[in-house]
C-alpha positions in Angstrom: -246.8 -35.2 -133.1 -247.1 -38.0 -135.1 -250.2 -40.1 -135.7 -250.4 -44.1 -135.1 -252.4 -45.1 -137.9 -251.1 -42.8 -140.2 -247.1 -42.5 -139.4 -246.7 -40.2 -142.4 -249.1 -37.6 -141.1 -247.9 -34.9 -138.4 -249.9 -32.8 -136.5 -248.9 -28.9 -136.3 -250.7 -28.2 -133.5 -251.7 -31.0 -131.1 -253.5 -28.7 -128.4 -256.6 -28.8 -130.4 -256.8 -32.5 -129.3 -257.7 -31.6 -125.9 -261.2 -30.8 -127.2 -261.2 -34.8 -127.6 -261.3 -34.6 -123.5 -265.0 -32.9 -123.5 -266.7 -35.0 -126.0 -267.5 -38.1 -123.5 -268.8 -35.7 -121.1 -271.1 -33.8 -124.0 -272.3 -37.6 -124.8 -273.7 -38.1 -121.2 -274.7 -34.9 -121.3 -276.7 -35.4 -124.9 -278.1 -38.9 -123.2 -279.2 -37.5 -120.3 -281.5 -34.9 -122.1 -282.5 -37.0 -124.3 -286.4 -36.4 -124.7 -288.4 -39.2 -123.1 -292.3 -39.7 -124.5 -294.8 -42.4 -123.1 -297.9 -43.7 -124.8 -301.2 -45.0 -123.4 -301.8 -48.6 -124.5 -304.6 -50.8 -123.1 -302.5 -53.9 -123.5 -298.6 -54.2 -124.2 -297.8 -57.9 -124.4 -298.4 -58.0 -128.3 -295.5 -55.3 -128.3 -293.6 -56.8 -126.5 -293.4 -60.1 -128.3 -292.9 -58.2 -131.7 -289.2 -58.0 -132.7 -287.1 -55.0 -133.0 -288.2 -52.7 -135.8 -285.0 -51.6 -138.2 -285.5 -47.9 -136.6 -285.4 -49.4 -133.4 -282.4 -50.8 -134.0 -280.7 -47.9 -135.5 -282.7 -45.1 -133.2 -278.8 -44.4 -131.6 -277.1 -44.0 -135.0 -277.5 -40.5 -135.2 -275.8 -39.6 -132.2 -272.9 -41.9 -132.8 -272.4 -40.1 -136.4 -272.2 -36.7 -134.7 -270.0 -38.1 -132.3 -267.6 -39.5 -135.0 -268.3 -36.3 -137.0 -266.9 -34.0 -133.8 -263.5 -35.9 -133.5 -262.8 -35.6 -137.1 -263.2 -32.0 -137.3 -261.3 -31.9 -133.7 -258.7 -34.3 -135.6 -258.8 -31.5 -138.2 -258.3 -28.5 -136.3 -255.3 -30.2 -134.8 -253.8 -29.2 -138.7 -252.7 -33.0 -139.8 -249.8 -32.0 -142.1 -247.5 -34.5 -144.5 -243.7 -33.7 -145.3 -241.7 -34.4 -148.3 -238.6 -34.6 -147.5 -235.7 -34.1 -150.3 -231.6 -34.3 -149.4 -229.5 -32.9 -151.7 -225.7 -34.0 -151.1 -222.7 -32.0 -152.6 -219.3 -33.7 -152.3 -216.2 -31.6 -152.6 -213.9 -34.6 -153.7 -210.1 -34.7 -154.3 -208.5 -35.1 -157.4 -206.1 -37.4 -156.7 -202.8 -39.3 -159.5 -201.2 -42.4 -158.8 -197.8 -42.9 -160.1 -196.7 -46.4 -160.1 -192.6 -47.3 -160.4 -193.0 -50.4 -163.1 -189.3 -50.5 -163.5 -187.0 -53.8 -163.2 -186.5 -53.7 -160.1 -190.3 -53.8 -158.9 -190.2 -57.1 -160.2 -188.4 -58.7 -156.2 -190.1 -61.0 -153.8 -189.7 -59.5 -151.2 -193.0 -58.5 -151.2 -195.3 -61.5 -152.3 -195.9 -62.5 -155.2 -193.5 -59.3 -155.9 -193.0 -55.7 -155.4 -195.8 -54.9 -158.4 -198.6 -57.0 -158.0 -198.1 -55.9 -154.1 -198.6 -52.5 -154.9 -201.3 -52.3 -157.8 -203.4 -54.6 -155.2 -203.2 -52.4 -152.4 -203.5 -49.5 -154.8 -206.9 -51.3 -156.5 -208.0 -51.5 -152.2 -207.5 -47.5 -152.3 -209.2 -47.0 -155.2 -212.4 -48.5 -154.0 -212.2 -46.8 -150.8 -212.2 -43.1 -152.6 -215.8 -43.4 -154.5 -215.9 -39.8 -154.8 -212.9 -38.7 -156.0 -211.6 -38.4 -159.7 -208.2 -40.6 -159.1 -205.8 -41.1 -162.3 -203.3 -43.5 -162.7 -199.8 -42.9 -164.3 -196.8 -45.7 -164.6 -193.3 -44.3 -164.9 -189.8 -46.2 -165.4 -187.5 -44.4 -168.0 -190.1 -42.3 -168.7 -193.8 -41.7 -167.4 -196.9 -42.6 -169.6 -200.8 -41.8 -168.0 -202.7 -44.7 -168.5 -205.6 -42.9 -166.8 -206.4 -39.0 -166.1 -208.4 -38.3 -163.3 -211.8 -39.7 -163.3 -214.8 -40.8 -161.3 -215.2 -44.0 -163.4 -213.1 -46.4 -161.1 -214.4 -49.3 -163.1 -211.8 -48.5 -166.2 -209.4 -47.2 -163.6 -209.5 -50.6 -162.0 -208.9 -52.3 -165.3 -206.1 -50.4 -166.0 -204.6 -50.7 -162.6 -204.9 -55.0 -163.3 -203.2 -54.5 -167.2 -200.2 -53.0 -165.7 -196.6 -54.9 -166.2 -193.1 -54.7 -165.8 -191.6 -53.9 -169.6 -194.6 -51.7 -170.9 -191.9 -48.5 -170.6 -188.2 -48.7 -171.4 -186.2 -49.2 -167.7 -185.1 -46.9 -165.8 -186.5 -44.9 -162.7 -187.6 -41.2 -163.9 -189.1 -39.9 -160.5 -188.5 -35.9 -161.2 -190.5 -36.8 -164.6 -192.9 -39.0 -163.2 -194.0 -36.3 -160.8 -194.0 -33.5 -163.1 -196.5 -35.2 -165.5 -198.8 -36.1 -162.8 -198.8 -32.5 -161.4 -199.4 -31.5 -164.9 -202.9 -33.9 -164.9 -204.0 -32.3 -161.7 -203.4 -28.6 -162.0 -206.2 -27.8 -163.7 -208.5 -29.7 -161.5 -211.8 -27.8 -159.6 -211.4 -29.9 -156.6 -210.1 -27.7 -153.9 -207.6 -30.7 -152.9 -205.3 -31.7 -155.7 -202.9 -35.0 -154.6 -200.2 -36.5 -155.9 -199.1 -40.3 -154.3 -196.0 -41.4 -155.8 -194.6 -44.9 -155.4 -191.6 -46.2 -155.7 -188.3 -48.4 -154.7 -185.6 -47.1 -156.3 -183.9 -43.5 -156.5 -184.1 -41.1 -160.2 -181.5 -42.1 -162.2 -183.2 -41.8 -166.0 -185.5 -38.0 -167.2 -184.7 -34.6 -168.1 -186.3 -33.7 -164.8 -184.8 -33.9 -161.0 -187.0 -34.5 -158.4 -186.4 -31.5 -156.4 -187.3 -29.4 -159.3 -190.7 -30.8 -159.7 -191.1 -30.5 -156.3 -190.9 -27.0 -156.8 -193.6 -26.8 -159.3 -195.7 -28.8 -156.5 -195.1 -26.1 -154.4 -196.6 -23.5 -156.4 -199.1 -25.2 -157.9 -200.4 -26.3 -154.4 -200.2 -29.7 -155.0 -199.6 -31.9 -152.3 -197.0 -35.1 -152.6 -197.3 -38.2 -150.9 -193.9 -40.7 -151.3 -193.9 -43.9 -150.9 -190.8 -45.9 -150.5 -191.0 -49.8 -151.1 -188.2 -51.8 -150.4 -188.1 -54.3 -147.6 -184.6 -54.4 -146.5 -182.1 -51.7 -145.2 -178.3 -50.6 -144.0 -178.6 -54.1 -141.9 -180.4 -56.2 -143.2 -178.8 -58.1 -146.7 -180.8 -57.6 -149.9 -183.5 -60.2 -150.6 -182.8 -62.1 -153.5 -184.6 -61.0 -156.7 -186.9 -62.7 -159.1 -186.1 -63.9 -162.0 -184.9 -62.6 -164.8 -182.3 -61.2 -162.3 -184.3 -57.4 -161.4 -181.8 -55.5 -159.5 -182.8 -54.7 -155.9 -182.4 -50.8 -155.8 -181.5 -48.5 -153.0 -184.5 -45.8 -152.4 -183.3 -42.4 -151.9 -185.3 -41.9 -148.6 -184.0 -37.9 -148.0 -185.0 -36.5 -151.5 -188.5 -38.4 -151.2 -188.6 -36.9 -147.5 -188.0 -33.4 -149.2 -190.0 -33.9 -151.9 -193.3 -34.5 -149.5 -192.4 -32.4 -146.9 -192.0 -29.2 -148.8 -195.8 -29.5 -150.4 -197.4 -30.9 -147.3 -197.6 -34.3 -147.5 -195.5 -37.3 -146.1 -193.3 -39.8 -146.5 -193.9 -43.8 -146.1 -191.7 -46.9 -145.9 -193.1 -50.2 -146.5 -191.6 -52.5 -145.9 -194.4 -55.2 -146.5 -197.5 -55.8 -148.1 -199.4 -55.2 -144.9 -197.2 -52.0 -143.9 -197.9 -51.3 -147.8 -201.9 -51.7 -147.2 -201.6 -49.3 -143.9 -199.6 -46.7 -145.9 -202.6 -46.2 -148.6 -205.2 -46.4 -145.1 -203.3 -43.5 -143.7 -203.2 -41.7 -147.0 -206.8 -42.0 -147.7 -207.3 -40.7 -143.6 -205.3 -37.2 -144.4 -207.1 -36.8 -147.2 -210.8 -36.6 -146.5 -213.5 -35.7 -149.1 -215.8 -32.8 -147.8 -219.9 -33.4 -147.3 -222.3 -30.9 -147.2 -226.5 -32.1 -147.1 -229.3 -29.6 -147.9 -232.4 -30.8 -146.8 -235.5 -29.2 -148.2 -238.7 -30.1 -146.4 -242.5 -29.3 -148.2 -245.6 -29.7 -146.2 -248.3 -30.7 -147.5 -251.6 -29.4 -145.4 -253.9 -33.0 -144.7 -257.1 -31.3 -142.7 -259.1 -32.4 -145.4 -258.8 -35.9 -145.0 -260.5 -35.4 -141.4 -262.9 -32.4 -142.7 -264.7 -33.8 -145.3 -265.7 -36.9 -143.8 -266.9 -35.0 -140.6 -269.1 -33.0 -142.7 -270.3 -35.8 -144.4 -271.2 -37.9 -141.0 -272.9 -34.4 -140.2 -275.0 -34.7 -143.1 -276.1 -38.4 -143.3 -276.8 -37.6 -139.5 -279.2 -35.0 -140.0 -280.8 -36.8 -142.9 -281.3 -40.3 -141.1 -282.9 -37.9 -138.2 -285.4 -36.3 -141.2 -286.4 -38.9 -142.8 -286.1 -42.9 -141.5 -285.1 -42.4 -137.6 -287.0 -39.1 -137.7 -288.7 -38.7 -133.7 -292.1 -37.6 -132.8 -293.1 -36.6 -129.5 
């Protein structure tokens, strides 16, 4: 139960407060018996036309002290208590590694202003959407550089994801190498959940590595793959044409990146947009959750004294008025 004037203060046992009931009734009772004494006087219109002496005035103090005095220790027998209250949050994150195709061929409209700036956007949106997750960012053509290994500060991650360009690695599309140096920058990772999201619009045609056989090392590590295929056009639709200097629109090898996800738990994505990009890195970020868990520790802090002390007090400077200024005689 929680007091009105003083929100921060609970009470551990509120039945004590019923006593509050039988204080009016020992009031009448205390008025009622009050003692009543009468004095002879040959003539009492002088007395009457005197004013009010300060006793007088005050003669019902005493009982209104007690009175106060008896709530207060009611008040604090009802054990007024105060909490603090501490929460202690542990996240179990994911560690999660971006690898971002920069080859040529990233470089087509199709996707506005082009396949790149399309994809580090959306991929600067995820980013900001994981704030407790380590996330590393890794850019691959011929071969596969890590600009970034995992981290929580997504404020340098950010500014690497806006530095990067088509022509920073030689050309080429080296997906089996791509994946097998981002596995290699999660395996060591405490996070229970250890991701790899690899994007890309083209099929592996440069590395010492094939795809399939990083997917194996996926597999044991237990790291899960998610594929992303970018390319907006298919068997039926002609290519779109390509921004200058003349990038080649590439074909995506859609069944190795099936196989490649499937076989360590993740999924495969088309985009075939911007927007279909944007709900690809939404459905990611939904399958992999981070994990929660609040301790709240609660100390109470015992408050009868703030109702105790003042009730003795009254109890006091109530029997001392009743000695001394508004003392009574008979």
């Amino acid at each position: 139960m929680t007091l009105p004037f003083f929100p921060s203060i609970e009470l551990a046992q509120p039945a004590w407060l019923l006593l509050l009931l039988v204080l009016p009734a020992w009031g009448a009772w205390a008025y009622l018996r009050r003692p009543r004494t009468t004095l002879r006087m040959g003539d009492l219109a002088p007395m009457q036309q005197a004013p009010p002496s300060l006793g007088q005035r005050l003669h019902g103090l005493p009982s209104v002290l007690r009175g106060v005095a008896l709530v207060l220790a009611v008040m604090a027998l009802a054990r007024p208590q105060s909490y603090d209250v501490t929460e202690q949050q542990t996240t179990e994150g994911i560690t999660l590694m971006m690898a971002l195709d920069i080859s040529s061929s990233m470089r087509a409209t199709d996707f506005r202003p082009n396949r790149l700036v399309a994809a580090r956007d959306v991929a600067q949106e995820f980013v900001e959407s994981r704030p407790n997750d380590q996330v590393g960012l890794m850019v691959f053509a011929a071969r596969a550089y890590t600009l970034v290994p995992p981290t929580t500060d997504h404020t340098f991650l950010q500014s690497a994801l806006a530095d990067i360009d088509v022509g920073m690695v030689e050309d080429g599309t080296a997906i089996g190498t791509a994946l097998a140096s981002a596995i290699n920058r999660v395996r060591d990772a405490e996070a229970e959940s250890r991701v790899v999201v690899l994007l890309t619009d083209g099929e592996n045609n440069r590395g010492e590595i094939d795809p399939l056989t990083a997917t194996d090392v996926a597999e044991a590590l237990d790291v899960r793959v998610y594929t992303v295929g970018v390319s907006s056009f298919d068997d039926s639709r002609p290519a779109p044409l390509p921004a200058a200097p003349n990038p080649q629109a590439s074909d995506i090898n859609e069944e190795t990146l099936q196989e490649m996800a499937s076989r360590t738990g993740g999924r495969y994505f088309q985009a075939g947009n911007r927007e279909a990009l944007s709900r690809v890195y939404r459905d990611i970020s939904a399958l992999e959750t981070s994990t929660f868990e609040t301790t709240t520790y609660r100390e109470t802090h015992e408050r009868y004294r703030l109702f105790l002390y003042p009730a003795f007090l009254l109890l006091l400077l109530e029997l001392l008025l009743r000695s001394t200024r508004l003392r009574r005689f008979p």
